[in-house]
N, C-alpha and C positions, 0 to 999 in steps of 0.2 A: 504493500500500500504506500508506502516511504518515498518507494524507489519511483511509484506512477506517480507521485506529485512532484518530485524531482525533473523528472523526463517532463511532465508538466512545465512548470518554473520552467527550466531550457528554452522548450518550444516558444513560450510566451517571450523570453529574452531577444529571441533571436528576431522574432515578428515580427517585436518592437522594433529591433535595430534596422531591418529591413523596411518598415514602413516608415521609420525616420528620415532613414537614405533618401528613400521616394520623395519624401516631403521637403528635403532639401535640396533635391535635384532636378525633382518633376518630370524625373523620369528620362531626364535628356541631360544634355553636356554643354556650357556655353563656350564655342572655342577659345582656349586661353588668347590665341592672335585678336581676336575680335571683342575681344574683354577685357584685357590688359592694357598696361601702358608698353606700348613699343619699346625697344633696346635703342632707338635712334629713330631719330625726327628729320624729316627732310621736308620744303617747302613744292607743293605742287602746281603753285601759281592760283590754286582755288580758294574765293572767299565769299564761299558761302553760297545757299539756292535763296532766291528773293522772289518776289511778289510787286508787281506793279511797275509801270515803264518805266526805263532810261531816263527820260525826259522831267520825271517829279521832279517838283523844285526843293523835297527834303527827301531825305533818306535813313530813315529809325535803323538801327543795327540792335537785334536782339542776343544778348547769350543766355540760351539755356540749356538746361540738363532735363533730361529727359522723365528721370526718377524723381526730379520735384515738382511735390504736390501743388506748390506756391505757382509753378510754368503751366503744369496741366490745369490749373484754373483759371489763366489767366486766357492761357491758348482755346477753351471750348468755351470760355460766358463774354470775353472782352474780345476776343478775333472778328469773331463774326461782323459783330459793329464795323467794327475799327476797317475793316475788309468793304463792309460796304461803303461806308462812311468817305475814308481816305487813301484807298490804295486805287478799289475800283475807278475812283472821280480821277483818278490822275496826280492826286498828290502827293503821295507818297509811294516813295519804295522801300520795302521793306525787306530786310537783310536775316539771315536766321546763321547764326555762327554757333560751335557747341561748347560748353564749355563743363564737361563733366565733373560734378565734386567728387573729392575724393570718402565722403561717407556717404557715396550711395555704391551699392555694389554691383550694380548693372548698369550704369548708366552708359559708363562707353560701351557697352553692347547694344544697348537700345540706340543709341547714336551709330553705333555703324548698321546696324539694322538697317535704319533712315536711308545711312548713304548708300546701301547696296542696292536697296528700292532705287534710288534718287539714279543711280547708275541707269535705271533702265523705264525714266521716265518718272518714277512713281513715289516722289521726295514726299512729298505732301500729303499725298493720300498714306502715306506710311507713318505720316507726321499725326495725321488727323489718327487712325488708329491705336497708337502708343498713347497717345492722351486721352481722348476717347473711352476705351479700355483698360486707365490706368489703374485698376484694382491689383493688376499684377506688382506693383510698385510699394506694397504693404506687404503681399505675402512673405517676402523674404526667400521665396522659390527659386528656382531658376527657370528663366521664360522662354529659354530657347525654343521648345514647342506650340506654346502660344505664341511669338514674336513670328514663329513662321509660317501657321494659320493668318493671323494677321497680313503678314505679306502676302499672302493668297487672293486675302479678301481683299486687297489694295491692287490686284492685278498682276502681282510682280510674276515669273515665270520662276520656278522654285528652285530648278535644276540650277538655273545661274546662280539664283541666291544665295542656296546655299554653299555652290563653292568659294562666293565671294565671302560670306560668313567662315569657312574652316581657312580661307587664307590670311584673313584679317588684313585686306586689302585694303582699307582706308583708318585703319589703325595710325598710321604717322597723320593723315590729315587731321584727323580728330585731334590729336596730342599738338599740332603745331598750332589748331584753333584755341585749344587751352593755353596755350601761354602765349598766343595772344592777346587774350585777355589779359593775363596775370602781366603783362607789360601796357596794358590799359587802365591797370588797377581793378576789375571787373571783382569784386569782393564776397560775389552771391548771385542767385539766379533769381529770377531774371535781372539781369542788366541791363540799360536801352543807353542807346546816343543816338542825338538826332546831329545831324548834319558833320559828326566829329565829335560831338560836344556829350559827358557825359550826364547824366539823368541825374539826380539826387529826391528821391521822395521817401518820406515816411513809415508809407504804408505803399501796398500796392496799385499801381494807376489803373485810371477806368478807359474806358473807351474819350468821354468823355474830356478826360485832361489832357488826353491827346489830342483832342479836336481842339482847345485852347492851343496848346503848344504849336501844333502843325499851322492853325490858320496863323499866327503871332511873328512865326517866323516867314512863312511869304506875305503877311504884311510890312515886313519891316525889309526883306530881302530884295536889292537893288533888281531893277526890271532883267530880264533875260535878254542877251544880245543877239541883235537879229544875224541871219547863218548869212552867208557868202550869197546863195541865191535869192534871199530876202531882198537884202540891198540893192542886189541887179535889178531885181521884179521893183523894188521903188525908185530908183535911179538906173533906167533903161539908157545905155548905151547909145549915143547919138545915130 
């Protein structure tokens, strides 16, 4: 009878231990190249997927990390607006750079997630997802298998994905976008600068402070110079 609750005890130890793993794994693996911080940082010439034309007269630069709760609230109740508000109307453009904390523990995976999407069209709608969906951002899991449903549901094509996930292919961009920040002084997520200029608020901005700040600065910003073929069309050539 000793020895059956024994053999018992065991079975139940080992369960546990097993059903722990699972709960800390989720079952999958998040590649260490696409998780980690790189051995070595090289510049790719890329800064960042943005939103809205060339031609706005400001340009918001966002840094955020993907794991905080502070970015994914900001990104699905204050986007939208702000989206229709001033990016659509032509005034602004909008910059998205990353800049992973270091106590989140997926965050640069959820960021290169983004960019393997973003690789093949689909930054955004992979953007919208991770936030969206960001319960996985509490569990403490590992999301590799959600992050890749996710990229499904965003369109990405899986087969690329995922090799672009096991090579940790935009590993250095991510880490060279983190310290650019950290040479901007970027001290927490979200961070914004409009036009160069960094942001200073108290609490987190609305949609709304940015419709002050954006109309403020092309009220006060000297008129745009007319192009080469402007001045032709208004002083036509004899």
């Amino acid at each position: 009878m000793n020895r059956f609750y024994v053999v018992l005890a065991v079975v139940a130890i080992v369960l546990g231990v097993v059903v722990f793993a699972l709960l800390r794994t989720g079952g999958g693996g998040a590649s260490a190249a696409a998780a980690g911080t790189p051995p070595t940082v090289a510049d790719d010439g890329f800064r960042g997927y943005t939103l809205g034309p060339g031609t706005a007269r400001v340009e918001i630069t966002e840094y955020l990390d993907f794991e905080c709760p502070v970015c994914a609230s900001f990104a699905t109740i204050q986007m939208p607006t702000i989206t229709e508000q001033l990016i659509n109307t032509g005034k602004v453009r909008w910059r998205f750079r990353d800049y992973p904390l270091p106590i989140h523990k997926y965050s640069r995976f959820a960021a290169h997630a983004a960019q393997c999407a973003g690789a093949q069209g689909r930054y955004f709608e992979m953007q919208d997802q991770l936030f969206e969906h960001h319960q996985w951002a509490q569990t403490g899991r590992d999301p590799s298998g959600l992050f890749r449903d996710l990229a499904q549901t965003a369109g990405v094509n899986l087969t690329a994905y995922d090799a672009c996930m096991k090579e940790g292919k935009y590993a250095q961009r991510i880490e060279y976008s983190r310290q650019e920040g950290d040479s901007l002084r970027v001290d927490g997520t979200p961070t914004f600068f409009v036009n160069g200029r960094k942001l200073e608020f108290r609490r987190l901005p609305g949609s709304d402070d940015f419709k002050v700040i954006v109309d403020s600065v092309i009220a006060h910003a000297p008129p745009p110079q007319p192009t080469e073929m402007q001045r032709q069309h208004q002083h036509p050539a004899p």
